[in-house]
C-alpha positions as CSV (number, residue, x, y, z in Angstrom):
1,X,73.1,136.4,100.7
2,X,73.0,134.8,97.1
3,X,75.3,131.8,96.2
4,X,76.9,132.1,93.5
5,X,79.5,129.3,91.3
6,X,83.2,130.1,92.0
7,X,85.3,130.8,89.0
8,X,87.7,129.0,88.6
9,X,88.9,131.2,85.8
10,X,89.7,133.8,88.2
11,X,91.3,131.4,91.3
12,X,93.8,129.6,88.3
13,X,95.0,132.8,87.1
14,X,95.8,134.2,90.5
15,X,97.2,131.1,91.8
16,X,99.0,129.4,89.2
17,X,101.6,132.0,88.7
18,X,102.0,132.0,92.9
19,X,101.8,128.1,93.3
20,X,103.9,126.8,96.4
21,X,107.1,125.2,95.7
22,X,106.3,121.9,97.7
23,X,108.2,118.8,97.0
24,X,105.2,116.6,97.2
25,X,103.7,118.9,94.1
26,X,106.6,117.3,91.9
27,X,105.1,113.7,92.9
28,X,102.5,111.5,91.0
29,X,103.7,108.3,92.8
30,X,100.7,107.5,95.1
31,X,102.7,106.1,98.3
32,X,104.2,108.9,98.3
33,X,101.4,111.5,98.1
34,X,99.5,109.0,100.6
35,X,101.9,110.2,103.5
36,X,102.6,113.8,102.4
37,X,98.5,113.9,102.8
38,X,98.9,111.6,106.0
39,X,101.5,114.2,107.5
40,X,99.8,117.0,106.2
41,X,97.2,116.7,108.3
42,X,96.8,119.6,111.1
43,X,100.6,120.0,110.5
44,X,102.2,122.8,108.8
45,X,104.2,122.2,105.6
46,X,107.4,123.2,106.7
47,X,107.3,121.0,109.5
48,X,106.3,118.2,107.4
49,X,108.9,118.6,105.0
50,X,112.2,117.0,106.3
51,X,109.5,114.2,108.1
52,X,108.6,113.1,104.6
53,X,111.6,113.0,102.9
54,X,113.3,111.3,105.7
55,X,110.3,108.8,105.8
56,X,110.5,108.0,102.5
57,X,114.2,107.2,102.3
58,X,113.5,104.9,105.1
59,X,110.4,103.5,103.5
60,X,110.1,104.1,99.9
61,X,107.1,101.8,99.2
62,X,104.3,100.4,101.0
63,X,106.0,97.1,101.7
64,X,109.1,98.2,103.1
65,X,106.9,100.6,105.7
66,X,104.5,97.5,106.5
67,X,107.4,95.1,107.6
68,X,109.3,97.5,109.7
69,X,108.5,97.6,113.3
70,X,106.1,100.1,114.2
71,X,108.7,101.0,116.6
72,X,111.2,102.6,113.6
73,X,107.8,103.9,112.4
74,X,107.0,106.1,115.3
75,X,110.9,107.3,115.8
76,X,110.8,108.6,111.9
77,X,107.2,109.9,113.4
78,X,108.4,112.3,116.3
79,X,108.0,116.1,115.6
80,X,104.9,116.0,113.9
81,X,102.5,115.0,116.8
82,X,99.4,112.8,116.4
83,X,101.0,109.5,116.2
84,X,98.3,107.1,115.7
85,X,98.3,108.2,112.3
86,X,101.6,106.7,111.6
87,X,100.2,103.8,113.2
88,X,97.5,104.0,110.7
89,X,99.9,104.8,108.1
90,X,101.9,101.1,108.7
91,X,98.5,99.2,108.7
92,X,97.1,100.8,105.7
93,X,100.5,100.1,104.4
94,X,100.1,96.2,105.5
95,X,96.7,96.5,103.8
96,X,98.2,97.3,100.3
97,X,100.9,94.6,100.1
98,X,98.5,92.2,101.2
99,X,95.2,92.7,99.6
100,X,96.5,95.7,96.4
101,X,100.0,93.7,95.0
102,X,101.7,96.9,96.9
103,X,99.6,99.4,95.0
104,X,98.0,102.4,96.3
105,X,94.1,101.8,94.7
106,X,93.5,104.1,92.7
107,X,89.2,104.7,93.2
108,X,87.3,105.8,95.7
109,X,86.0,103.1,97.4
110,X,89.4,101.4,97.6
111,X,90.8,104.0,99.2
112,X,88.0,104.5,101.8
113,X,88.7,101.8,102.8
114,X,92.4,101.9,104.2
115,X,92.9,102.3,107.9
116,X,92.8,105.4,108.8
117,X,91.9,107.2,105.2
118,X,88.9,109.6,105.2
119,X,87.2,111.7,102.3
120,X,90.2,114.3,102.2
121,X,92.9,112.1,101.9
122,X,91.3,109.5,99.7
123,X,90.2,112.3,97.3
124,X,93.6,114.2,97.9
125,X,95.4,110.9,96.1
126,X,92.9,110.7,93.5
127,X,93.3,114.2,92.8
128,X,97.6,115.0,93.3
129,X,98.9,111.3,92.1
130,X,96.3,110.1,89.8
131,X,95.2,113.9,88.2
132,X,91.8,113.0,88.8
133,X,89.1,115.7,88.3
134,X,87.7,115.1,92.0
135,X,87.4,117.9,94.9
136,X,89.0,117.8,98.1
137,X,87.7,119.8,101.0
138,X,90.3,120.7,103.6
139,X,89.9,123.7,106.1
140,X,91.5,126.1,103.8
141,X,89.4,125.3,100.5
142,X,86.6,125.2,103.2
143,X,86.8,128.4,104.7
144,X,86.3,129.6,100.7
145,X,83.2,127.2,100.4
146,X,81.1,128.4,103.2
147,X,82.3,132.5,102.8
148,X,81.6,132.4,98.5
149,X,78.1,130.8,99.4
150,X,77.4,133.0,102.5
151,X,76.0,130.2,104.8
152,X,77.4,127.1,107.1
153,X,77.8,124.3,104.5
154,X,76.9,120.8,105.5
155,X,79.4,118.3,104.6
156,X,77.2,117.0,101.4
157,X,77.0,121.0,100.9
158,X,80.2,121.3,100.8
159,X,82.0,118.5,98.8
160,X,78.7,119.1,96.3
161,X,80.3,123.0,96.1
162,X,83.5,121.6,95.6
163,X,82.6,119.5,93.3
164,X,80.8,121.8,90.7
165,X,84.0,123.7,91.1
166,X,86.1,122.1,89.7
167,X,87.2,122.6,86.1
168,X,87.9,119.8,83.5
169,X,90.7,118.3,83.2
170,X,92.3,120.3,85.4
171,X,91.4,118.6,88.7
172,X,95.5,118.3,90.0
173,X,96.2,122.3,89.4
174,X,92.4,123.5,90.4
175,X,92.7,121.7,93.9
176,X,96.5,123.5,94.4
177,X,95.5,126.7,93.8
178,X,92.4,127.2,95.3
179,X,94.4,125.2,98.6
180,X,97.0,128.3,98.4
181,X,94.2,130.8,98.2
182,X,92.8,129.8,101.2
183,X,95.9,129.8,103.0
184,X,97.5,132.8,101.8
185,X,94.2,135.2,101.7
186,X,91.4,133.2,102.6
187,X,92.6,132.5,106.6
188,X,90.5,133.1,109.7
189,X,91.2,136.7,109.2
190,X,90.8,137.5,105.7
191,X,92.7,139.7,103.0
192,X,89.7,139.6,100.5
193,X,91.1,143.0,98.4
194,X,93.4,140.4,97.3
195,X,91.5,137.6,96.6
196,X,90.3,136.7,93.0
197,X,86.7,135.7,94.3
198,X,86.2,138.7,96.0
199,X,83.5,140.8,93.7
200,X,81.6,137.2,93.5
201,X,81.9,136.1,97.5
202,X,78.5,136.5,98.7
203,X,80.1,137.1,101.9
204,X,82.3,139.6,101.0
205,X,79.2,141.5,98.2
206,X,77.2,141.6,102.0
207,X,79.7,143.6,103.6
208,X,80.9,140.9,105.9
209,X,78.2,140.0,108.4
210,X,78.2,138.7,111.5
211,X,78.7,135.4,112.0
212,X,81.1,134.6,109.5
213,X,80.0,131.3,108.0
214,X,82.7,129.9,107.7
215,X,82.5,129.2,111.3
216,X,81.2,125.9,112.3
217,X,81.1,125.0,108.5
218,X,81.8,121.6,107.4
219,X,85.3,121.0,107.0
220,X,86.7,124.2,108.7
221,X,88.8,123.0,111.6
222,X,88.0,124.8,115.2
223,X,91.1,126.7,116.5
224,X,93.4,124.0,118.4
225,X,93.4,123.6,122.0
226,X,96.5,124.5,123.4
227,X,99.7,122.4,123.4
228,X,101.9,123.5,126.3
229,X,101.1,121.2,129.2
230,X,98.5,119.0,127.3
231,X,98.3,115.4,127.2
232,X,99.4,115.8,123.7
233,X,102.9,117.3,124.5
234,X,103.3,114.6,127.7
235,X,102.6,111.5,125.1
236,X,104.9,112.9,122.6
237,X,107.6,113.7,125.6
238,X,107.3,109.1,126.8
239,X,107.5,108.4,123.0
240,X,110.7,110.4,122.4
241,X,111.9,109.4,125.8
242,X,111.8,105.8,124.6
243,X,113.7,106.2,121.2
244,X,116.7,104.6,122.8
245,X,115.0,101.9,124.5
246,X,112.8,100.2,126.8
247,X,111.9,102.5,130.7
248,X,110.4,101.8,133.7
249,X,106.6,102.5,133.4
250,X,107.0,104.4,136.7
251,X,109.2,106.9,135.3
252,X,105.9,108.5,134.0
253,X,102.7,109.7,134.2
254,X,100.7,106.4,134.6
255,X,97.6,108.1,132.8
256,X,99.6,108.8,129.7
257,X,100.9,105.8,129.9
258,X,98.0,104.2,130.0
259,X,96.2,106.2,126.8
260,X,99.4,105.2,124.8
261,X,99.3,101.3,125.3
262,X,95.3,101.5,124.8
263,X,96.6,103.3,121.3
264,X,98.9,100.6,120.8
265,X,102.1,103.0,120.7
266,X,104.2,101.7,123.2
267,X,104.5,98.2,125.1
268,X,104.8,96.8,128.2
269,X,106.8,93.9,129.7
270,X,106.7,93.7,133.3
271,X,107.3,97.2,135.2
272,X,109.2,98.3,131.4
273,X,107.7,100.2,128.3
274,X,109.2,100.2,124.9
275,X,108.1,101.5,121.5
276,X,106.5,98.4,119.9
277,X,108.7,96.0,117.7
């Protein structure tokens, strides 16, 4: 199979007229793109949603989030699993009062260096608040990566395809659109005689061979192990279990309690464990 450049004539026209109504798209303040990316991550959109906007009355800039006890934190939290990041979320927070005069950074490096901020997320502000011509690679736009070239990408593969992708001056609409495409027709199972990249996918001008390569490619997230009965669903069950206040450590599952004060989530005073204030 023969890689070939995407065009990104073809993905703008298809997806611009489509483009997802999300609130977040009507944002260029970078706070709050920072934790519409922070929620976003391996959590659906409509999930996220009511999350952000409630978080956001509650804590409409970095300072008001880094003073609050990580407690109130974690309660506004609940529903969208994954806690630690809003652990991360308050110190990255505490990180740009202190050291940014309350600003999110608004380069690269800066950003990279925020708790808990990786190469999505950092480019994802650069790109949605500050209309930056960068790339983001999450697992949809991923997916598209690996199955246009018609091979596994590396992660330097990938954000270098990415990067070549997009078109000038329109970094904030290019990184949209080509998101939507790879979650409306570009999924695990594909509808490519949709898809405006189909007659130029080297996977799809191959006739789809086996393995797909967007599996195992850099970026595209592994399907998630199950959440009934995991330790992930008995961590989230304590923390909402302790929204109203402090419980007897014995009333739980001394493992998860244990993997939750390593992480920093709860607290514990004698034979009692609270959310942290």
């Amino acid at each position: 199979m023969t890689s070939t450049q995407i065009d990104a004539g073809a993905v703008l026209a298809w997806g611009l007229p489509r483009m997802r109504d999300l609130p977040w798209r009507n944002e260029r303040d970078p706070w709050r793109i920072l934790v519409a990316e922070v929620m976003l991550q391996q959590t659906q959109a409509e999930r996220v949603i009511p999350k952000w906007l409630a978080f956001l009355d509650a804590f409409p800039t970095p300072r008001e989030c880094a003073v609050a006890p990580l407690g109130d934190v974690l309660r506004l939290w609940q529903g969208l699993g994954y806690p630690r990041r809003a652990r991360n979320l308050q110190a990255t927070a505490a990180v740009v009062v202190e050291h940014h005069d309350g600003l999110v950074p608004d380069e690269l490096e800066g950003l990279l260096a925020l708790p808990g901020v990786g190469p999505y997320t950092a480019r994802a502000v650069l790109a949605f608040a500050f209309e930056r011509d960068v790339a983001v690679v999450d697992t949809n736009i991923a997916r598209i990566l690996a199955r246009t070239a018609g091979e596994r990408l590396t992660p330097k593969a990938a954000q270098a395809r990415a990067d070549a992708a997009v078109p000038l001056g329109d970094g904030w609409a290019w990184n949209q659109v080509i998101m939507d495409l790879g979650a409306a027709l570009c999924r695990p199972t594909p509808t490519c005689n949709e898809c405006p990249l189909a007659a130029s996918c080297a996977w799809s001008r191959a006739g789809y061979p086996d393995p797909d390569p967007a599996i195992g490619s850099a970026g595209v997230s592994a399907k998630q192990a199950r959440f009934e009965g995991s330790a992930r669903q008995a961590r989230g069950k304590v923390l909402k279990a302790l929204n109203n206040g402090a419980r007897p450590a014995a009333d739980f599952d001394r493992h998860i309690v244990s993997s939750l004060l390593a992480d920093r989530l709860i607290e514990q005073s004698g034979a009692t464990i609270s959310l942290p204030t």
